[in-house]
MIVO-8208 format. One record per residue (C-alpha): x, y, z. Coordinates in steps of 0.001 Angstrom, whole numbers, plus 500000, padded with zeros to 6 digits. Layout:
<rs>
(r (X; Y; Z))
...
</rs>
This chain:
<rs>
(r (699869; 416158; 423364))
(r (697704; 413718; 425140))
(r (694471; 414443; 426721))
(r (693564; 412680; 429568))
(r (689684; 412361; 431316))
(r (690323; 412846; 434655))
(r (687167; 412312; 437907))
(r (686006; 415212; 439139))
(r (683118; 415805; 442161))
(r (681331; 418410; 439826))
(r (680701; 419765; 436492))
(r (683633; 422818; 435808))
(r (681999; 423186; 432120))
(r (677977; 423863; 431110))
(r (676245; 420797; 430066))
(r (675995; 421036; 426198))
(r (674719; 417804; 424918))
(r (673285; 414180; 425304))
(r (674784; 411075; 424954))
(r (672472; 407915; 423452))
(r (673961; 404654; 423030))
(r (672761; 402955; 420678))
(r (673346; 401884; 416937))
(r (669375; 402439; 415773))
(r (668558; 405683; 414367))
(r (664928; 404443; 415475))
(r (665892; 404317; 419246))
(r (667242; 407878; 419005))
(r (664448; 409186; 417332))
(r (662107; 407743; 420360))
(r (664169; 408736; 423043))
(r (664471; 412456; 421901))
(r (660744; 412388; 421958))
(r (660681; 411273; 425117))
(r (662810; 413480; 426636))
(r (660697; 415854; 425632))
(r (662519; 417645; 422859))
(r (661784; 417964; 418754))
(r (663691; 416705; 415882))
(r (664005; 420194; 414432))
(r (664974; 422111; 417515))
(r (668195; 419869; 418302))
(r (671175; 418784; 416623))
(r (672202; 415344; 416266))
(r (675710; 413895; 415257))
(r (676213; 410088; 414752))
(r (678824; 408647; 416999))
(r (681032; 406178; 415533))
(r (682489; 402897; 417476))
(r (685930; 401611; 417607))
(r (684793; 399144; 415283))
(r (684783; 399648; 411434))
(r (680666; 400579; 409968))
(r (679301; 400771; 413640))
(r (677995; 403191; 415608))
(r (678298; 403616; 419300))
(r (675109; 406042; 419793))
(r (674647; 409970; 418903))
(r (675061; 413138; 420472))
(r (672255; 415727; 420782))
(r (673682; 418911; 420681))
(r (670601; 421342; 422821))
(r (670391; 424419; 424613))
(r (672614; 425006; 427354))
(r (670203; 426633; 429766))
(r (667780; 424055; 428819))
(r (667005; 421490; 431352))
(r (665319; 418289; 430212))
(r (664481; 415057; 431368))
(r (667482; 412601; 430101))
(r (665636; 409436; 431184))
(r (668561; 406769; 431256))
(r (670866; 408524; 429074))
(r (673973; 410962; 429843))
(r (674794; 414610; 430365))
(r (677611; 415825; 428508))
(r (679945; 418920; 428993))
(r (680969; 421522; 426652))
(r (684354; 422928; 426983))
(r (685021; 426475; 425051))
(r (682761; 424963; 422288))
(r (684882; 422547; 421107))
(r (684958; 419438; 422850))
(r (682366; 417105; 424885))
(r (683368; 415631; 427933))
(r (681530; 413412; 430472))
(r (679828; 415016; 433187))
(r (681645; 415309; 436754))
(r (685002; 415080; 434489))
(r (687625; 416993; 433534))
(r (690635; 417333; 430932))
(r (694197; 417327; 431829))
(r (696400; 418833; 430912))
(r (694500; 422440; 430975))
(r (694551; 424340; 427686))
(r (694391; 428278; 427349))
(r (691360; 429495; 425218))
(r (693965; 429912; 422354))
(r (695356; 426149; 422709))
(r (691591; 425092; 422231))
(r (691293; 426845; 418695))
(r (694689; 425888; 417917))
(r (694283; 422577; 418367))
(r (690836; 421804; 417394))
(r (688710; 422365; 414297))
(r (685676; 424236; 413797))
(r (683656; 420966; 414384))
(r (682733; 419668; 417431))
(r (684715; 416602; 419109))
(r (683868; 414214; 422089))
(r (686223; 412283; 424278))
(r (684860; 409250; 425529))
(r (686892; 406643; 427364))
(r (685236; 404074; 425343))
(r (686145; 405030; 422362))
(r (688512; 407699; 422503))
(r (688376; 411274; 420914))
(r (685728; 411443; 417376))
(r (685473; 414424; 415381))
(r (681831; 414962; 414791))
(r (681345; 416253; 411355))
(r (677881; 415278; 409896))
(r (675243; 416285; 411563))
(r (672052; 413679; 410818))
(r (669672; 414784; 408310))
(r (666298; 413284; 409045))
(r (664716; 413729; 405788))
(r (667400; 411599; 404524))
(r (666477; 408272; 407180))
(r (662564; 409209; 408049))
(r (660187; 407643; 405154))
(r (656689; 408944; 404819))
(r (653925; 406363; 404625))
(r (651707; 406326; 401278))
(r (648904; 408203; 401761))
(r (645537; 406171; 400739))
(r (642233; 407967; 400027))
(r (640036; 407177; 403062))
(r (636638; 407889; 403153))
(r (635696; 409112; 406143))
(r (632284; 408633; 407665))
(r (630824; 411507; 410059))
(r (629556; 409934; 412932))
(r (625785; 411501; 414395))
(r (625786; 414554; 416238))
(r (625860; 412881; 419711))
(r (623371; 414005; 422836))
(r (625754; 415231; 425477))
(r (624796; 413527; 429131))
(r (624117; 416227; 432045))
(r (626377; 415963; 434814))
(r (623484; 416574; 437357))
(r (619405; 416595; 437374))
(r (617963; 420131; 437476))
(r (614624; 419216; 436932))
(r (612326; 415717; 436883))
(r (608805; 415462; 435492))
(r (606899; 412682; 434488))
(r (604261; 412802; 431717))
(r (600859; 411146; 432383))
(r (598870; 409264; 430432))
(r (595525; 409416; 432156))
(r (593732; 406521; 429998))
(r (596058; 404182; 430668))
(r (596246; 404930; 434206))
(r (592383; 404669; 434977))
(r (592488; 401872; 432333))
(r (595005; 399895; 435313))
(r (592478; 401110; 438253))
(r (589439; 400623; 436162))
(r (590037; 396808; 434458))
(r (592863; 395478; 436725))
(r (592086; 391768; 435480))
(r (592033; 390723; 431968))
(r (589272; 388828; 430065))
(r (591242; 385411; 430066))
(r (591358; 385515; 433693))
(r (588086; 385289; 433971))
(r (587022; 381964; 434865))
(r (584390; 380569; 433044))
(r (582632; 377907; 435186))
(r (581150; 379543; 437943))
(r (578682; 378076; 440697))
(r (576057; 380516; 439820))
(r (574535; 381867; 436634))
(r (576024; 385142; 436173))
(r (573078; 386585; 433030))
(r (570996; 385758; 435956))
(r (572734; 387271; 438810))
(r (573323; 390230; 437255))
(r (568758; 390737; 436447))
(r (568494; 390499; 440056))
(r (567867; 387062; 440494))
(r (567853; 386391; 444654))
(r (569017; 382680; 444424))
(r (572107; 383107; 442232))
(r (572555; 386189; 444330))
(r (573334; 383850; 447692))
(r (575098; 381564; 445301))
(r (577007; 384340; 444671))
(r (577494; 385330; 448089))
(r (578382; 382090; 449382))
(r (581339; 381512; 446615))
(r (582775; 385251; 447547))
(r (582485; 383933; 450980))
(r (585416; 381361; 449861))
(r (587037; 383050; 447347))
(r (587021; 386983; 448209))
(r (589395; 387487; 445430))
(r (587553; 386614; 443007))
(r (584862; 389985; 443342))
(r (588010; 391306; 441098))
(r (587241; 389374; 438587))
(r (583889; 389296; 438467))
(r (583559; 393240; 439047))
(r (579983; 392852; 439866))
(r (578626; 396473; 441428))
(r (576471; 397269; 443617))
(r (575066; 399617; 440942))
(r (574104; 396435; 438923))
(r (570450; 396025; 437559))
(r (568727; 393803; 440413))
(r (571565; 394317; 442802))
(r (570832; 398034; 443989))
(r (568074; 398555; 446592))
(r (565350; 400478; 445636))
(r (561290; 401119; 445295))
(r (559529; 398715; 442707))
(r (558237; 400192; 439349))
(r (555207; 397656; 438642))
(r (553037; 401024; 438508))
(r (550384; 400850; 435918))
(r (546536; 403714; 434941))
(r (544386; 403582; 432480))
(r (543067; 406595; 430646))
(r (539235; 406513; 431010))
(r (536822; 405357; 433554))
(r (537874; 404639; 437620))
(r (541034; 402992; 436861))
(r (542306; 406690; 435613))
(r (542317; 407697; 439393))
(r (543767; 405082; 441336))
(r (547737; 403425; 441236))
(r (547704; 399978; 439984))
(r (551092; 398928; 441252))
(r (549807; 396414; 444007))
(r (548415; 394280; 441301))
(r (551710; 394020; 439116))
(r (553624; 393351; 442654))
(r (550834; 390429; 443244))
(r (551155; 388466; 439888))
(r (554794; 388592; 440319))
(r (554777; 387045; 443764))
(r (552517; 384716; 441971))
(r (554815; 383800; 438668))
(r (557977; 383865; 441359))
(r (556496; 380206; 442148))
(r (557124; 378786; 438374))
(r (554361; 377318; 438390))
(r (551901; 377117; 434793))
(r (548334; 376976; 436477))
(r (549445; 379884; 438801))
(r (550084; 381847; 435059))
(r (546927; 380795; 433426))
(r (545280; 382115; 436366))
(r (547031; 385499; 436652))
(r (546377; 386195; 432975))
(r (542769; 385064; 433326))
(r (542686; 387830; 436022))
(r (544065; 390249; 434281))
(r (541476; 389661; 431092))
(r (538591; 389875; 433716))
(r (539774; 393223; 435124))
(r (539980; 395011; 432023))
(r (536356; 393485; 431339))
(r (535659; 395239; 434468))
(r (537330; 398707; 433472))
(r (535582; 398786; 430324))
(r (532523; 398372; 431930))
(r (533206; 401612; 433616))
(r (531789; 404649; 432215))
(r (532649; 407941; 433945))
(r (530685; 407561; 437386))
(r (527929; 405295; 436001))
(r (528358; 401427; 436197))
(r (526485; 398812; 434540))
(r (524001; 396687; 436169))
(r (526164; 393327; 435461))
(r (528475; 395107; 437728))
(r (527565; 393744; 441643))
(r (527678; 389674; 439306))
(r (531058; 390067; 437867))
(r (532715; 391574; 441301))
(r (531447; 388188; 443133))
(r (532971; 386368; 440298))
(r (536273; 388339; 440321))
(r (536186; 387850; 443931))
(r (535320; 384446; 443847))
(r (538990; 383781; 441171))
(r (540877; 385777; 443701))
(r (540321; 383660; 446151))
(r (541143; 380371; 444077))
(r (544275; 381710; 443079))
(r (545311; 382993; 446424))
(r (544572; 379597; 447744))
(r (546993; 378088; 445435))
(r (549235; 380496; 445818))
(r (549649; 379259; 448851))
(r (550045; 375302; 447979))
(r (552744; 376448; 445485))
(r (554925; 378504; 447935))
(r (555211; 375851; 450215))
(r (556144; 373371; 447678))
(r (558361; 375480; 446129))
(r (559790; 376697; 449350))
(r (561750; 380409; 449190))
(r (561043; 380305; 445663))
(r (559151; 383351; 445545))
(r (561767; 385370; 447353))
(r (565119; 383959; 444998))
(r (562575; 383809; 441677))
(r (563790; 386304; 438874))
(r (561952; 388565; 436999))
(r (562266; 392914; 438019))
(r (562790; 391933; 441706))
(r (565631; 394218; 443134))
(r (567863; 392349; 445677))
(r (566935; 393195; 449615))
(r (568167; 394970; 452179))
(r (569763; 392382; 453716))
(r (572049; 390361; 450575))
(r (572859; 394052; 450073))
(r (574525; 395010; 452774))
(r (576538; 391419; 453165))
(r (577523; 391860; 449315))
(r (578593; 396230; 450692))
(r (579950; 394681; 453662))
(r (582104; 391274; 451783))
(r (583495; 394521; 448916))
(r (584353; 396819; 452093))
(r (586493; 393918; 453728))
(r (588257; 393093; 451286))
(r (589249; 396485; 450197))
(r (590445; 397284; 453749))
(r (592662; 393962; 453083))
(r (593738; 395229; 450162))
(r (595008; 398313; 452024))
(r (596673; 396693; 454929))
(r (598680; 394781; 452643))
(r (599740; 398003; 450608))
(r (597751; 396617; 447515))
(r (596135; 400650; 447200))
(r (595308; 400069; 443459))
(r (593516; 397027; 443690))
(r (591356; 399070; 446576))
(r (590991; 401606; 444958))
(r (589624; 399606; 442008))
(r (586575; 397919; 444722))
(r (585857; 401430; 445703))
(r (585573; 402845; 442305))
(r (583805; 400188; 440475))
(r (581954; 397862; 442578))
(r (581261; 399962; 445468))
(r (580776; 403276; 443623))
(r (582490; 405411; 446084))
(r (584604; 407612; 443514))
(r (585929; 409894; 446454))
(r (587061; 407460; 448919))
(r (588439; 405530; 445596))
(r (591135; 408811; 444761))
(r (591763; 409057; 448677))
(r (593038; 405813; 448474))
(r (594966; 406028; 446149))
(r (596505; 409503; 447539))
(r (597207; 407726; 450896))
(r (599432; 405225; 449414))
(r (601469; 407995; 447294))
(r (600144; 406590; 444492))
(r (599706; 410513; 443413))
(r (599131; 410626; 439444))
(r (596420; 407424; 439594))
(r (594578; 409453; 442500))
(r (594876; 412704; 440392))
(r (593308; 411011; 437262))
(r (590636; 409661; 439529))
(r (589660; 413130; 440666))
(r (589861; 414823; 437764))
(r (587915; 412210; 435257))
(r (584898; 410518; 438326))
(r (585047; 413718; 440445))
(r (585634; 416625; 438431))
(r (587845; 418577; 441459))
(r (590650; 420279; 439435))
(r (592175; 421147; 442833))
(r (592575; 417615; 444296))
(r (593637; 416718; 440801))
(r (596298; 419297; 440414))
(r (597813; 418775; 443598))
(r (598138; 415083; 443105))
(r (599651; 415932; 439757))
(r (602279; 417842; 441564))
(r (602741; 415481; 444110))
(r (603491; 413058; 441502))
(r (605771; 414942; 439510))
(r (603457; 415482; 436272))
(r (603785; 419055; 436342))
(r (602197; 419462; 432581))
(r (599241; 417689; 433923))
(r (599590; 419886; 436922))
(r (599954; 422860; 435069))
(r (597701; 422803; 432736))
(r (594888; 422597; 435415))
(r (596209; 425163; 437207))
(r (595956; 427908; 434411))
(r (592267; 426441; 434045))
(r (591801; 427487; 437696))
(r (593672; 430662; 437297))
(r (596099; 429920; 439704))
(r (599021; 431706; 438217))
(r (601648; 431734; 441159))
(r (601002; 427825; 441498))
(r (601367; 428060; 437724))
(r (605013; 429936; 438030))
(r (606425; 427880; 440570))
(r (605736; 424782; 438401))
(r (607212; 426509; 435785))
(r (610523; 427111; 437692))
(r (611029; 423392; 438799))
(r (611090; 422574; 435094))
(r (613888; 425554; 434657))
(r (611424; 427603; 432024))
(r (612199; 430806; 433897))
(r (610825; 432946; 431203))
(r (607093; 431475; 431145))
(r (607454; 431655; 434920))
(r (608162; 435036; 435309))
(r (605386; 435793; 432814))
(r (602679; 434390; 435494))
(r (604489; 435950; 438129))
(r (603947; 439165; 436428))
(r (600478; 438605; 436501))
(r (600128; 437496; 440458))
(r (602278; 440815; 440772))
(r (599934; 442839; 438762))
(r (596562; 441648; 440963))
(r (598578; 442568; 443897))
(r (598927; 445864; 443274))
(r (595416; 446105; 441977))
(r (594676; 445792; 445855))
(r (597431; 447392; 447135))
(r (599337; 444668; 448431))
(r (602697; 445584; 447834))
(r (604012; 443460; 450985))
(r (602885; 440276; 449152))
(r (603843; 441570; 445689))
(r (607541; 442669; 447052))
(r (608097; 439101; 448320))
(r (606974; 437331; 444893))
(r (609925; 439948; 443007))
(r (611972; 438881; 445926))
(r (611361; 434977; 446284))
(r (610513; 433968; 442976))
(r (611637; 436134; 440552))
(r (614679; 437322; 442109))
(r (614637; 441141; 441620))
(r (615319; 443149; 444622))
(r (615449; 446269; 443305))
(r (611944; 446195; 442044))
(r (610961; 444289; 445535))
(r (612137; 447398; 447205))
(r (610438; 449838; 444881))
(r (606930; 448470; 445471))
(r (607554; 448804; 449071))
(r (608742; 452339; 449242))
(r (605387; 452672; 447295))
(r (603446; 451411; 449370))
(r (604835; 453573; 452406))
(r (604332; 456866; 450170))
(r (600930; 455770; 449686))
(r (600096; 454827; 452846))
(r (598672; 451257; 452040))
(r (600380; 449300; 454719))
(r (602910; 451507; 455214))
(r (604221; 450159; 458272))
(r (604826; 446519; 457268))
(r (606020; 447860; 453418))
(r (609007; 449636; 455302))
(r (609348; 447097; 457599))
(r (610750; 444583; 454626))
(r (612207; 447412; 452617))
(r (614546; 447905; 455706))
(r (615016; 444104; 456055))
(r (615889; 443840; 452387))
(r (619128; 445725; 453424))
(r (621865; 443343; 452991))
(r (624956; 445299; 455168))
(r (625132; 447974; 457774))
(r (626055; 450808; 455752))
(r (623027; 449890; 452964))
(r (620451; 450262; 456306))
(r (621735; 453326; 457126))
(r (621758; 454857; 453903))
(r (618115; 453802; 453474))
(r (617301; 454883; 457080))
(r (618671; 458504; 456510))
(r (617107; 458694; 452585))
(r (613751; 457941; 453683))
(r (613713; 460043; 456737))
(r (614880; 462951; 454619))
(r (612440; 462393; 451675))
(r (609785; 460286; 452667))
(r (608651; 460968; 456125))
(r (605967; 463885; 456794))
(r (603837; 464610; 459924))
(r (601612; 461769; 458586))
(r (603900; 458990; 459070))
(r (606265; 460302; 461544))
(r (604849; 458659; 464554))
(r (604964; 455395; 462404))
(r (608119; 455732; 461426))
(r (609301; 456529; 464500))
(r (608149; 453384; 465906))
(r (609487; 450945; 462900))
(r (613190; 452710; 464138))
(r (612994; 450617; 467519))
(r (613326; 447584; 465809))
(r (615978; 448568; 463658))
(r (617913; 450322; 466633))
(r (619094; 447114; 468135))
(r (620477; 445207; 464679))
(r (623785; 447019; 463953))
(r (625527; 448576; 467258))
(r (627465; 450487; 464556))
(r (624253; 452245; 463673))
(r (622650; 453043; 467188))
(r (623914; 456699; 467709))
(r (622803; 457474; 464017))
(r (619462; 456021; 464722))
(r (619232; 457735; 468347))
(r (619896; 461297; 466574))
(r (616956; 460880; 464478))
(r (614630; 459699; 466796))
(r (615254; 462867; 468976))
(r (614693; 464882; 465855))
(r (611374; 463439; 465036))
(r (610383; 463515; 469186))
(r (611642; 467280; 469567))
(r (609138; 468310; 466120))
(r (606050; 466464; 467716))
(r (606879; 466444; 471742))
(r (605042; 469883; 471848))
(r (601723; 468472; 470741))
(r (601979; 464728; 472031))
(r (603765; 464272; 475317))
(r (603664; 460525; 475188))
(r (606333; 460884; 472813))
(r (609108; 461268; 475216))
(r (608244; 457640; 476230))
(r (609663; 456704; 472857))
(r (612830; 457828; 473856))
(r (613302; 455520; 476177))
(r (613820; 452256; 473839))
(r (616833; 454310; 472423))
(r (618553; 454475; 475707))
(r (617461; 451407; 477863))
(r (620288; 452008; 480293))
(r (619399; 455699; 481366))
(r (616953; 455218; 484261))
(r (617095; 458775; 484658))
(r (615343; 459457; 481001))
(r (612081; 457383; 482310))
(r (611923; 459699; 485094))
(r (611889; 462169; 483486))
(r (609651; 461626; 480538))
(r (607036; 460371; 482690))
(r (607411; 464094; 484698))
(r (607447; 465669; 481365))
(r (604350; 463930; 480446))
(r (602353; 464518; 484139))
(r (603342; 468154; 483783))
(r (602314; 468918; 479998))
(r (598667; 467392; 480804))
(r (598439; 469073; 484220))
</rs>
């Protein structure tokens, strides 16, 4: 008998296997894998070839009703068990099911027109072809426990370090900037001496910058306006009742000129006048008294007289001389008025530190140094500046906040006892627990003063407990503190129609008495028109609580009237009820 393969448009017989071509066990092994299937749950018989020691590929023998991915190899089908054919083929002639045990073995066979009909008898035993690599001793290394990366920000803070802030604010230039040769002397400047003082002036003039560097304040000894200190008594005799300090001011004018004779003569007056003070004795004086006040007089006017030659040698001399002179009005205010420009400068160009630096150490202005600062955002600088020159907590804690240093921020705001500032800072930097602790306590003083309103809200808003939000309210409505606000947000706290109603009719069953009636009564107009579903509910119980107080207050048929707006007749007639009940 001869079987022939014969074309068909469709497959007659179940597809039973898988054709590979190819001679490498290796390729079969990959390309089961890739279709998706295991060594161990398939069978596999080698094919052979029409030549001697070849092979033309293997067939996987799989589940019928299992449907896999073949990737570029071929369906085969199974007839009665016995043989594989190609797919959309069939076998000629047709053999009865008896013919096909008849004929064939117990092993499987495949018809292929390549190579004809193969009995496949030994199935492929992969233990026999796979090889096992050698298994070396490895010493394996466990890596760090790693620090997993957030997939969003929940919170930000920034930690301050308030030295090194005012440090930035306070000593903006370093010593090697300084420049050393300078047009005036600065050990001089800085005693008060006038000259070097419009030296001084006259280089800021040019080089405004530079007051920076030089950080010379206003504050500096000989630079601040003030009174002059030459005051001088004595402990006995006349001198012990008058002030002295006209004298000291007069020898300095005198040593302002520089010059030695003018010296020799102020010391020789000041030897003569204690002569004279000794010479005093309680109220008495000594005869030689009326002879040495012509002499003193006489020396006074000697030295005034060259006084005067001196000056106008030495020209302002006596006005730019050193010495305990304090600077005047006048090189004052331009030294004030050169720092103020160039601050303002500084601002206009955005520089808010360097500003801030004129205001807080050369013009001593502390407060208008942290404003500064808080105008140009520059919020944890300004907040150091308040807290260290200024001492205001508050300014400083809000500028901490501003700025994001909410442990700076926080810790002033326990120090001020401002605990629901000191929860909500909590809650930005996701420590709900701590937060909820100072809520607690803002709670707690609430009710202290009965204001469950403002307690509710802080359950409600920052805690996030409802339920306990709405029992502080209902408290406050049985005990009449607020009552008419406290039910006011315990209705609102009802999230549906049917949760208002239920509180509605609870309340008005429990909770309302002749006391609160009229109250109650009244909070029921607002919640008449919020859920149409709810209207005649609400309507029945406001003629309830009018028929129970109508006898004894008429005006309360004109609170019927907001539960039926469209029944023109109702006004009427309350307002004859009401005319005839007072008649």
């Amino acid at each position: 008998m001869e079987l022939k393969l014969k074309i068909n448009s469709k497959n007659i017989f179940p597809k039973g296997g898988i054709l590979i071509k190819s001679a490498s066990v290796e390729v079969w092994l990959h390309e089961i894998q890739n279709m998706g299937l295991t060594p161990d749950a398939v069978k596999v018989f080698p094919v052979p070839s029409v030549h001697a020691n070849e092979l033309f590929g293997c067939l996987v023998v799989c589940n019928q009703s299992k449907i896999v991915e073949i990737k570029k190899n071929n369906f085969f089908q199974l007839i009665e068990n016995k043989l594989f054919v190609p797919e959309y083929t069939s076998i000629t002639p047709e053999l009865t099911q008896q013919e096909w045990h008849t004929l064939f073995s117990d092993e499987y066979h495949l018809l292929h027109p390549e190579i004809g009909l193969v009995e496949l008898k030994d199935e492929v035993k992969w233990t026999d072809l796979i090889q096992f690599p050698i298994s070396k001793e490895i010493e394996v290394t466990a890596p760090s426990k790693t620090v997993s990366i957030p997939h969003f920000i929940t919170s930000m803070r920034i930690e301050v370090d308030q030295e090194k802030i005012l440090e930035g604010i306070e000593n903006p230039v370093s010593e090697e900037e300084m420049i050393e040769k300078l047009p005036f002397n600065m050990k001089k400047l800085l005693n008060g001496n006038n000259r070097e003082m419009d030296k001084f002036l006259a280089y800021l003039e040019k080089n405004p910058e530079m007051a920076m560097k030089l950080a010379i304040p206003l504050d500096t000894l000989g630079t601040g306006r003030g009174g002059y200190g030459g005051s001088f008594s004595f402990n006995t005799g006349i001198g012990s009742h008058f002030n002295f300090g006209w004298i000291a001011r007069f020898f300095d004018n005198l040593s302002a000129g520089g010059n030695n004779a003018t010296g020799f003569f102020r010391y020789g007056f000041v030897l003569l006048f204690v002569v004279l003070a000794r010479s005093c004795k309680g109220s008495e004086i000594k005869s030689e008294l009326p002879s040495i006040l012509v002499f003193i007089g006489i020396i006074i006017f000697v030295i005034f007289m060259i006084s005067l030659l001196t000056g106008s040698q030495s020209g302002s001399s006596r006005s730019s001389g050193g010495g305990s002179f304090l600077v005047d009005s006048k090189r004052f205010n331009t030294l004030q008025s050169r720092y103020e420009k160039l601050a303002e400068d500084y601002i206009a160009r955005g520089q808010y530190e360097k500003a801030s630096h004129i205001y807080l150490k050369l013009l001593k202005n502390n407060h208008k140094a942290a404003s500064v600062l808080e105008d140009g955002k520059l919020y944890r600088e300004a907040g150091a500046i308040y807290l260290k020159y200024l001492q205001n907590k508050n300014k400083a804690a809000e500028c901490y906040e501003k700025g994001h240093a909410y442990s700076e921020a926080i810790v002033l705001y326990k120090e001020l006892n401002e605990n629901e500032k000191t929860g909500d800072l909590y809650l930005i930097l996701r420590n709900k627990s701590e937060a909820n602790t100072y809520f607690n306590i803002v709670i707690e003083e609430y009710k202290t003063n009965f204001q469950y309103v403002k307690a509710s809200l802080v359950y409600k808003n920052k805690i996030g407990d409802i339920t306990e939000a709405q029992e502080l309210l209902l408290q406050g409505w049985k005990t009449n503190k607020d009552a008419g606000k406290c039910l006011n947000n315990y209705f609102a706290n009802c999230k549906s129609a049917e949760e208002l109603s239920l509180a509605i009719t609870t309340i008005y069953r429990e909770e309302v008495s002749e006391a609160n009636a009229a109250v109650f009564l009244h909070l029921l107009k607002h919640e008449f028109t919020k859920h149409e579903e709810l209207e005649e509910s609400i309507r029945n119980i406001a003629y309830e609580i009018a028929a129970d107080r109508i006898g004894t207050n008429p005006d309360v048929a004109s609170e019927l009237v907001h539960f039926n707006k469209n029944n023109k007749l109702l006004l009427k007639d309350a307002m004859k009820y009401k005319l005839k009940m007072k008649k």
